[in-house]
NUMILO-509088 format. One line per field, with one value per atom (N, C-alpha, C): residue number from 0; atom name; x, y, z. Coordinates in nm, 4 decimals. Layout:
<rs>
seq = NUM/...
atom = CA/...
east = X/...
north = Y/...
up = Z/...
</rs>
This chain:
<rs>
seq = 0/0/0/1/1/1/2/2/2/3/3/3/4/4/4/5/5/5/6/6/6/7/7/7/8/8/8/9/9/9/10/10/10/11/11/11/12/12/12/13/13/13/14/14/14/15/15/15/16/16/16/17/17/17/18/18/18/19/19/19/20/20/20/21/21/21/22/22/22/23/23/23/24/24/24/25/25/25/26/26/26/27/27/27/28/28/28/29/29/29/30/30/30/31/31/31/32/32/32/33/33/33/34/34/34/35/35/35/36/36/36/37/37/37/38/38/38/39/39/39/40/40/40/41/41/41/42/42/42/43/43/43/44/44/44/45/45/45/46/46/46/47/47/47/48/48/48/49/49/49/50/50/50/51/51/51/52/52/52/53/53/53/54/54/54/55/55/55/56/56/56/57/57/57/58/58/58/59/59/59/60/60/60/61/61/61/62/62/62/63/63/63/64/64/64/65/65/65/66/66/66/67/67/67/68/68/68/69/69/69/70/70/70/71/71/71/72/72/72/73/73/73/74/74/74/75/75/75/76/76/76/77/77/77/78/78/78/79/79/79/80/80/80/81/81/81/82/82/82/83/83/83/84/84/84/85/85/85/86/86/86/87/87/87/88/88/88/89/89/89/90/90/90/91/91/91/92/92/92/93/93/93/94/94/94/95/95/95/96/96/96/97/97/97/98/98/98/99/99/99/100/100/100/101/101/101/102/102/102/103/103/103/104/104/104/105/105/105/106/106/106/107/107/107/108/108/108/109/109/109/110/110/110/111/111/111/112/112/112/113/113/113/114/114/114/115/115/115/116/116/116/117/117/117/118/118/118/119/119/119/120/120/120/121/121/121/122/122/122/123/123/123/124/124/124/125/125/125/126/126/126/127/127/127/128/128/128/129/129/129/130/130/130/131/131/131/132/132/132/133/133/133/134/134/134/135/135/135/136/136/136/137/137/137/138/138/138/139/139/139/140/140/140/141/141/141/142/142/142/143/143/143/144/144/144/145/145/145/146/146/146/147/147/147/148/148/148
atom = N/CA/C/N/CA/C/N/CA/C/N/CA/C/N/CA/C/N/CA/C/N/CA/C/N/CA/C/N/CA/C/N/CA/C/N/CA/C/N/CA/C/N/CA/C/N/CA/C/N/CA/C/N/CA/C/N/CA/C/N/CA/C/N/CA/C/N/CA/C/N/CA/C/N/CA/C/N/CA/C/N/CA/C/N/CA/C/N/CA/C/N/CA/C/N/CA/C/N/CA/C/N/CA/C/N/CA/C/N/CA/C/N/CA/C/N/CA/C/N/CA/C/N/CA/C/N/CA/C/N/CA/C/N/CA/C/N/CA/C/N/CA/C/N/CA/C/N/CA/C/N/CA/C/N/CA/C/N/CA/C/N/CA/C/N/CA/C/N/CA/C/N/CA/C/N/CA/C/N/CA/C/N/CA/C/N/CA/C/N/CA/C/N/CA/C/N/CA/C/N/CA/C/N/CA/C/N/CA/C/N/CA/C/N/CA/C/N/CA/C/N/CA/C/N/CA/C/N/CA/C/N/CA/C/N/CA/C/N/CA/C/N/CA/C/N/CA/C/N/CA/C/N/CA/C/N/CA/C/N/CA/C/N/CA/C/N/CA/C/N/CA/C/N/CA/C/N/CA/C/N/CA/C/N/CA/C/N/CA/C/N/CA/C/N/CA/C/N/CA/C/N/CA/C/N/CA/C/N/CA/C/N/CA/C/N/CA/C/N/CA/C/N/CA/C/N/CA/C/N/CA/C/N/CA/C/N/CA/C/N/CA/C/N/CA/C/N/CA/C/N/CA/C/N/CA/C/N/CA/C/N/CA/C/N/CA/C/N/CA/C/N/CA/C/N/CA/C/N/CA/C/N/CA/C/N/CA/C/N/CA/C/N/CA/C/N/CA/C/N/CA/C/N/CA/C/N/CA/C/N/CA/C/N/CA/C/N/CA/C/N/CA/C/N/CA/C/N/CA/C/N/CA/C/N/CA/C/N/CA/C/N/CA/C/N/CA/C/N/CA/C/N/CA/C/N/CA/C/N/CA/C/N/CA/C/N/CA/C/N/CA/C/N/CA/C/N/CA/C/N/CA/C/N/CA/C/N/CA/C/N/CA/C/N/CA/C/N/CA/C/N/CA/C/N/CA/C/N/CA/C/N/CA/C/N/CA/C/N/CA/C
east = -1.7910/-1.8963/-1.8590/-1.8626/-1.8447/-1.7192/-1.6569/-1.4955/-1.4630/-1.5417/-1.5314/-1.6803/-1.6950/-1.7804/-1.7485/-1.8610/-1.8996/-1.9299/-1.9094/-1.9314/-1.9819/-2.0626/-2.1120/-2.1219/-2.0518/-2.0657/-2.0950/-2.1526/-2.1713/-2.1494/-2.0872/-2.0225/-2.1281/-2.2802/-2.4049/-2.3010/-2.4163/-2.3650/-2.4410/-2.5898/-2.6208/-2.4908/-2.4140/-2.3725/-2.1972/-2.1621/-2.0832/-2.1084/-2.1769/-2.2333/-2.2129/-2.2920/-2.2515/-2.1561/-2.0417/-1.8882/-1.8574/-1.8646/-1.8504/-1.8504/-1.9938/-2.0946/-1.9897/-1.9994/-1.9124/-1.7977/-1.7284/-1.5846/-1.5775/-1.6382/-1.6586/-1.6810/-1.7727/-1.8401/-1.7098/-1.6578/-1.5134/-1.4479/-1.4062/-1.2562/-1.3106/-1.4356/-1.4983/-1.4473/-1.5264/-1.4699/-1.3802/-1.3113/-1.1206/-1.1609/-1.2737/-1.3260/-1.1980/-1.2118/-1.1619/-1.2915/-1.2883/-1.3640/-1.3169/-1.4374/-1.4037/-1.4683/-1.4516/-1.5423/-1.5754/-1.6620/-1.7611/-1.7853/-1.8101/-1.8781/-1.9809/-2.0498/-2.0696/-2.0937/-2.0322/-2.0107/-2.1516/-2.2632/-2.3712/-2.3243/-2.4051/-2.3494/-2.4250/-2.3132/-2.3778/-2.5023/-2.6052/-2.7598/-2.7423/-2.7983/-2.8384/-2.9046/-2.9706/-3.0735/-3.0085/-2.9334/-2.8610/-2.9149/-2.8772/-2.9377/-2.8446/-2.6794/-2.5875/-2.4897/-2.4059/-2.3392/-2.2176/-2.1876/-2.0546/-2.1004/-2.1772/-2.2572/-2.2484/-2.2689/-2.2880/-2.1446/-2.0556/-1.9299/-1.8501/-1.8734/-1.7573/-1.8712/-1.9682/-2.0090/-2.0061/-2.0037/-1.9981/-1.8093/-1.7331/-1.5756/-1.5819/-1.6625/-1.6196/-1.7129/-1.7886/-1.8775/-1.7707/-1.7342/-1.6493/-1.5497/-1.5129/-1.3368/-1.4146/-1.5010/-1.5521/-1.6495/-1.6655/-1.7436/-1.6310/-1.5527/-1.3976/-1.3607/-1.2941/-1.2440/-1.3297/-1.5044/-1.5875/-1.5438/-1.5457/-1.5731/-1.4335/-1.3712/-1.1643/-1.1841/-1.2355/-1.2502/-1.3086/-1.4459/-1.5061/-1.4936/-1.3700/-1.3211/-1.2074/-1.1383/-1.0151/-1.0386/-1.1717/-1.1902/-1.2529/-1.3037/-1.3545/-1.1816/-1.1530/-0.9878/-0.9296/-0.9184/-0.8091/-0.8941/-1.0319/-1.0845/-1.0707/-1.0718/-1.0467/-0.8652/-0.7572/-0.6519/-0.6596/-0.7001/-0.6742/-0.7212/-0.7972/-0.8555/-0.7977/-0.6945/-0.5768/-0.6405/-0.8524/-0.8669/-0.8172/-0.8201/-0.7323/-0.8547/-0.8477/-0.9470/-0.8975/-0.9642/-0.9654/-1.0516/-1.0221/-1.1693/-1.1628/-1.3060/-1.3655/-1.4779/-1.4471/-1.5218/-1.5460/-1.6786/-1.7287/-1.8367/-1.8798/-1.9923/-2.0887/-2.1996/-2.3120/-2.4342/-2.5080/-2.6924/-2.7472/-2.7093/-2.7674/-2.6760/-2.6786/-2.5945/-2.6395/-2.7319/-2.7835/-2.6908/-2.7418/-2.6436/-2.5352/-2.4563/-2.3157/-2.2731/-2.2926/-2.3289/-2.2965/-2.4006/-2.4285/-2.3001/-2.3026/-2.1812/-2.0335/-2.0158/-1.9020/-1.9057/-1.9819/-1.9826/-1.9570/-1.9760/-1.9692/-1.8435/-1.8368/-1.6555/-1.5704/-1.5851/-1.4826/-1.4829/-1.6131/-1.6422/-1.6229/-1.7225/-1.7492/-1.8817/-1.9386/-1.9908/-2.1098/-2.1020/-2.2220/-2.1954/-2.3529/-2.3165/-2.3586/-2.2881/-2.3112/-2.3513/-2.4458/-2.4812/-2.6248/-2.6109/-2.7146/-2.8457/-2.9370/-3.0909/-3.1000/-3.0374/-3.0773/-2.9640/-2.9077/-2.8101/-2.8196/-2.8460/-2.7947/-2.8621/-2.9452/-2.9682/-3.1137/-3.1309/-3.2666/-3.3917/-3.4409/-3.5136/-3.5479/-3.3830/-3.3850/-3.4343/-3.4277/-3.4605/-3.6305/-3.6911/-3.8752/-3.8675/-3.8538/-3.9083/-3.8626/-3.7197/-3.7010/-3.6782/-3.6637/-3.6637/-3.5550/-3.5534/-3.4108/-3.3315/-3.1573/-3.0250/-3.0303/-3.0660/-3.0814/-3.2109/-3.3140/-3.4342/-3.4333/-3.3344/-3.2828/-3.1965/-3.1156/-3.0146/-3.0548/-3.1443/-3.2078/-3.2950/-3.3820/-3.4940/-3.4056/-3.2750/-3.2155/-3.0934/-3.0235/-2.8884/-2.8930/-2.8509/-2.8174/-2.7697/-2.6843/-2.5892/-2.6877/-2.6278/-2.7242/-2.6811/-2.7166/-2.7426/-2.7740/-2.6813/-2.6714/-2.7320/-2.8438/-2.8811/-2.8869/-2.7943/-2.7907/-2.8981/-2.9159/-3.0022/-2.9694/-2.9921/-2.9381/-3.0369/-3.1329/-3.1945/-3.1670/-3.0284/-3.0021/-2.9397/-2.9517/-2.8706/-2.9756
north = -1.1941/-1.1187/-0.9714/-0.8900/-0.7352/-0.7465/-0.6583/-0.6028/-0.4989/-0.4173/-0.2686/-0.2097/-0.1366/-0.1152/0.0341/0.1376/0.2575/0.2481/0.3443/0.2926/0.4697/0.5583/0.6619/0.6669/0.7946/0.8366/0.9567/1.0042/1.1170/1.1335/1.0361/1.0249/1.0110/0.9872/0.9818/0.8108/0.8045/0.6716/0.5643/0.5731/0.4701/0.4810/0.5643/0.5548/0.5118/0.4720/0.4810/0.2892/0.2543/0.1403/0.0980/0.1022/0.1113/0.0741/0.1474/0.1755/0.0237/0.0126/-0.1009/-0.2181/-0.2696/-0.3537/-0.3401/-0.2480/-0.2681/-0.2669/-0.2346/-0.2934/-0.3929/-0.4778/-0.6478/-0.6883/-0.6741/-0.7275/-0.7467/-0.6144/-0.5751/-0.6946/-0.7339/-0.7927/-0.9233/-0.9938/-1.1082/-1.1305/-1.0481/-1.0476/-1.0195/-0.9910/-0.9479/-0.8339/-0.7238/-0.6060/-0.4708/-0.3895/-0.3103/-0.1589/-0.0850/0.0739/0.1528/0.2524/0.4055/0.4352/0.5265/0.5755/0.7176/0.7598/0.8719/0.9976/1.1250/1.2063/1.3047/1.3749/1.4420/1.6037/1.7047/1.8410/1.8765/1.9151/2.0350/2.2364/2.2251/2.3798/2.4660/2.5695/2.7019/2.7620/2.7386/2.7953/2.8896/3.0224/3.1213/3.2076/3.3096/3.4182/3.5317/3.6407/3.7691/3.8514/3.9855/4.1026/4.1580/4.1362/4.2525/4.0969/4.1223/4.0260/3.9787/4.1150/4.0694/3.9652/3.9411/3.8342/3.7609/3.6989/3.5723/3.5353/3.6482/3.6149/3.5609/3.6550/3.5804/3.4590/3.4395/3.3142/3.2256/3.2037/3.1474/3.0603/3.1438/3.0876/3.0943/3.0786/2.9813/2.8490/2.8451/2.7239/2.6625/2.6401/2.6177/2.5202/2.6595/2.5854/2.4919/2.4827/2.3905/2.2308/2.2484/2.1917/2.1102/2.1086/2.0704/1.9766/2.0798/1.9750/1.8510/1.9003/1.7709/1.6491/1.7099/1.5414/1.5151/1.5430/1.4879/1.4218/1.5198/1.4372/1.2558/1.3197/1.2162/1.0730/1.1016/1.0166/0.9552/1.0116/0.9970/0.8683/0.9095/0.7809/0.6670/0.7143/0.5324/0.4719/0.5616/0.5296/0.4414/0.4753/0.4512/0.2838/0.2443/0.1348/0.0428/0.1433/0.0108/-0.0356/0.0672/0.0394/-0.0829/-0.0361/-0.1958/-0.3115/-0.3063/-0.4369/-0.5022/-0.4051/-0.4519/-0.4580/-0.3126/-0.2964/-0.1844/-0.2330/-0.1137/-0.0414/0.0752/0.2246/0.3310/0.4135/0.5306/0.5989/0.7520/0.8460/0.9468/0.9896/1.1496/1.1734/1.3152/1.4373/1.4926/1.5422/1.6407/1.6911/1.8439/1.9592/1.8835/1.8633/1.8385/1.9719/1.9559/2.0192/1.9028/1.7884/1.6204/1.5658/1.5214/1.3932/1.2823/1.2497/1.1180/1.1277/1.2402/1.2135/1.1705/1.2714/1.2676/1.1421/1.0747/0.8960/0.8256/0.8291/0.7397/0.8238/0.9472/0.9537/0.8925/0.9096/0.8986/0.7480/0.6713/0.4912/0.4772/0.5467/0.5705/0.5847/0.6928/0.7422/0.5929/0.5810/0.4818/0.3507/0.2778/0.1867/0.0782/0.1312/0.0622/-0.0457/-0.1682/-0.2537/-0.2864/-0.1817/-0.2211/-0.0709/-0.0330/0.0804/0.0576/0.0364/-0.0035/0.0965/0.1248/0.2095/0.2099/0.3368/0.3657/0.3430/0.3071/0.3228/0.5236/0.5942/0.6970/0.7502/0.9006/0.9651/1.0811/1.2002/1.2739/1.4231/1.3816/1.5058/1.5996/1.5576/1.6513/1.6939/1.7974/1.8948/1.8250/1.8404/1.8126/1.6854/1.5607/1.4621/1.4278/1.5167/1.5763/1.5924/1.6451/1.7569/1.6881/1.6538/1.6020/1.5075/1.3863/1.2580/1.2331/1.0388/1.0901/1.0475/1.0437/1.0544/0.8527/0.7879/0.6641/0.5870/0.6525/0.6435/0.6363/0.7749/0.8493/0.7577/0.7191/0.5835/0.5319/0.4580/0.3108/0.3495/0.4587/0.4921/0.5260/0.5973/0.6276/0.5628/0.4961/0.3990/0.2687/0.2743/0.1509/0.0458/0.0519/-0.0245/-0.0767/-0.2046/-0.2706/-0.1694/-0.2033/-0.0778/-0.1751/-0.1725/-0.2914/-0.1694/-0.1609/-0.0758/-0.1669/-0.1022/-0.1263/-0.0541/-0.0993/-0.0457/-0.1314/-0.0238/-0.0811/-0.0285/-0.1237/0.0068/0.0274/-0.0099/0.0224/0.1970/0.2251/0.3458/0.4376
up = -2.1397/-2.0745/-2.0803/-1.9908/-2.0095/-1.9511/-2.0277/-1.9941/-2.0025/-2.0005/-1.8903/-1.9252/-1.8032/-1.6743/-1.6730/-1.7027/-1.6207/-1.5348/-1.4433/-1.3224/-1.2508/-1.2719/-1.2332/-1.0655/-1.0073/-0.8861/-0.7971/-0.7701/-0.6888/-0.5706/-0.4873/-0.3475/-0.2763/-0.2752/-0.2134/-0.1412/-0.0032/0.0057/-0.0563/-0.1182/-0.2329/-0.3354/-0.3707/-0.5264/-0.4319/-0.3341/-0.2546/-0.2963/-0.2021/-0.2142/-0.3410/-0.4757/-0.6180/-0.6784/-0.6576/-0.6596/-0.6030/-0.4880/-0.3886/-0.4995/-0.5149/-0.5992/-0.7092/-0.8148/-0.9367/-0.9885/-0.8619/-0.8487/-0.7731/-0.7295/-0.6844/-0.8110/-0.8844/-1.0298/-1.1394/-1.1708/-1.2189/-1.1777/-1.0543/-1.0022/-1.0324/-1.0533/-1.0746/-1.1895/-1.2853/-1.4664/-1.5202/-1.3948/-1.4947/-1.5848/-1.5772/-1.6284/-1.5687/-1.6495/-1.5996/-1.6235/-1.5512/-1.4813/-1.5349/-1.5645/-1.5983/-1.4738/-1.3987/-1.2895/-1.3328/-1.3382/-1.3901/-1.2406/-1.2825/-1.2103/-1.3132/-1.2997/-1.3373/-1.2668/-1.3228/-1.2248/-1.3011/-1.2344/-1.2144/-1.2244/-1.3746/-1.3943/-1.2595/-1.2480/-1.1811/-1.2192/-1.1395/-1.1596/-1.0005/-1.0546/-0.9868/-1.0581/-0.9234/-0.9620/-0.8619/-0.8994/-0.9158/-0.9617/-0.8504/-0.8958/-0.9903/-0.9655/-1.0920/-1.1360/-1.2481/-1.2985/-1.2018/-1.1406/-1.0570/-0.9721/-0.8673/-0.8071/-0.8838/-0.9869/-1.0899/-1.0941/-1.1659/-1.1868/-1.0310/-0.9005/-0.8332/-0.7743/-0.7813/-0.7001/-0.7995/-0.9186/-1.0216/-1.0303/-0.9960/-1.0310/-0.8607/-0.7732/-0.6406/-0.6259/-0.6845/-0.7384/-0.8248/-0.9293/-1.0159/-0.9208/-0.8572/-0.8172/-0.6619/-0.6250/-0.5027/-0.5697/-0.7065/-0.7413/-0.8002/-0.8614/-0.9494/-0.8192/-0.6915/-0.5741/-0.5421/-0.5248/-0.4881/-0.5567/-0.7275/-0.8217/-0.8175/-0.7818/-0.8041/-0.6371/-0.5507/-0.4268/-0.4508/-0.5252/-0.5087/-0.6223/-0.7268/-0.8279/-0.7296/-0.6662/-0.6075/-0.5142/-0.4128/-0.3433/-0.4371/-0.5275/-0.6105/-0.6342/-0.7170/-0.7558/-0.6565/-0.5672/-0.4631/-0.4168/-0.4133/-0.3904/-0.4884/-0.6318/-0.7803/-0.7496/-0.7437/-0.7175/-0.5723/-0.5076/-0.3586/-0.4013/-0.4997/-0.5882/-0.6689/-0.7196/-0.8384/-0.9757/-0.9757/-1.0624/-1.1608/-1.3397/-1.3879/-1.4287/-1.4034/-1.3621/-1.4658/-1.4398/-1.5319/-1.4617/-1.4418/-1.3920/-1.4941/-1.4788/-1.5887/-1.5316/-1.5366/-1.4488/-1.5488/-1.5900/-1.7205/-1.6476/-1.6759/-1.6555/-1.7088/-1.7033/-1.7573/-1.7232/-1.7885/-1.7571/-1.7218/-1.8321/-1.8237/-1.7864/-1.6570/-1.6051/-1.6469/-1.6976/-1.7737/-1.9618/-2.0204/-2.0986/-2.1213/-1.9720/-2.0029/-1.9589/-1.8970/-1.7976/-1.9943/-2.0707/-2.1648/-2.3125/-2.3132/-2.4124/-2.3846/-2.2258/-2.1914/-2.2163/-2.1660/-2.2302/-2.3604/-2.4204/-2.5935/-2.5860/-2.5389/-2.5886/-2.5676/-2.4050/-2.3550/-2.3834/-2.4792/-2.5268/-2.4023/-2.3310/-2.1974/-2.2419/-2.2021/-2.2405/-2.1366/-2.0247/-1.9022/-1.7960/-1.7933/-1.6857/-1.6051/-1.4551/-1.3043/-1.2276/-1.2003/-1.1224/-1.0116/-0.9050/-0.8170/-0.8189/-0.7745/-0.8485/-0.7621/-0.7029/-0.7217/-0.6553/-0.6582/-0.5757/-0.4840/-0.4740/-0.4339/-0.4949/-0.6053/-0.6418/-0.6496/-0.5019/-0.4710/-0.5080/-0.5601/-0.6065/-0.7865/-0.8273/-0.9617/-0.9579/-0.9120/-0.9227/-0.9441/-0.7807/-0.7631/-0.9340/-1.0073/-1.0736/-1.2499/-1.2024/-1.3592/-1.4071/-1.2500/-1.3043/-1.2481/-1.1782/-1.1242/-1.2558/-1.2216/-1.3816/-1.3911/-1.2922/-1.3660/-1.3948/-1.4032/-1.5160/-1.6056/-1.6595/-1.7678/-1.8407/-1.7501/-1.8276/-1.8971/-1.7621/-1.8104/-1.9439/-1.9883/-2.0537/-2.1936/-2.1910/-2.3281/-2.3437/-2.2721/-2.2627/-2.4184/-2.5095/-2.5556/-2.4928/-2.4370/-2.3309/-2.2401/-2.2053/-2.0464/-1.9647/-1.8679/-1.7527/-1.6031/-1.5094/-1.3977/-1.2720/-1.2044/-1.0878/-0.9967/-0.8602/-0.7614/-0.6453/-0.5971/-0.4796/-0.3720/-0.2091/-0.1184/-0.0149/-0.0123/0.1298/0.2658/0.2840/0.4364/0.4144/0.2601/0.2295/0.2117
</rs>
């Protein structure tokens, strides 16, 4: 059956939940996890460059801590499972892309994930990132949804 599992997170507690779900799934199949983030580039509107530049490298360095924060706790739940894990944190524009190259790269065989996370506005407007999956993913694609979340 599948023997390793993307497993995409944004620390939302649907994608919290998720994590949960596909590292149960994982420890079932003797699968082993990549756990995924994706960092959101710096978008702003500035009157001079210096504004861009220092809010830009404190975005950076707060946005870096979030996804290591938020890889660290999937990590630490695949490890109490005695699942073998892997995490990657990559910048995206497309978090849906980067979700489906990174399965590519890691020659992952099923992507486990949220039916939605965390990402607001962009979501209204551009769709939410597991539509996107599901709509351009080769790969099966396992969505969780939880509506007490």
């Amino acid at each position: 059956m599948y023997k390793h599992l993307l497993v995409p997170t944004d620390g939302s507690p649907l994608s919290d939940y998720a994590v949960d779900q596909a590292l149960a799934l994982a420890k079932a199949l003797g699968a082993r996890v990549t756990l995924f983030t994706a960092i959101e580039p710096f978008r702003v509107f500035a009157l001079t460059p210096e504004q861009v530049v220092e809010t830009r490298d404190a975005y950076d360095r707060h946005a870096k801590v979030a996804a290591d924060r938020c890889l660290a706790q999937a990590a630490e739940k695949a490890a109490a499972a005695g699942i073998a894990h892997a995490t990657v944190a990559t910048g995206s524009d497309n978090p849906h892309e980067a979700i489906i190259a990174t399965a590519r790269e890691k020659g992952c065989d099923l992507i486990a994930m949220a039916s939605h996370g965390r990402r607001g506005v962009n979501a209204l407007v551009l769709g939410s990132v597991t539509a996107k999956v599901l709509t351009h993913s080769e790969l099966p694609v396992l969505v969780y949804r939880n509506s007490g979340a």
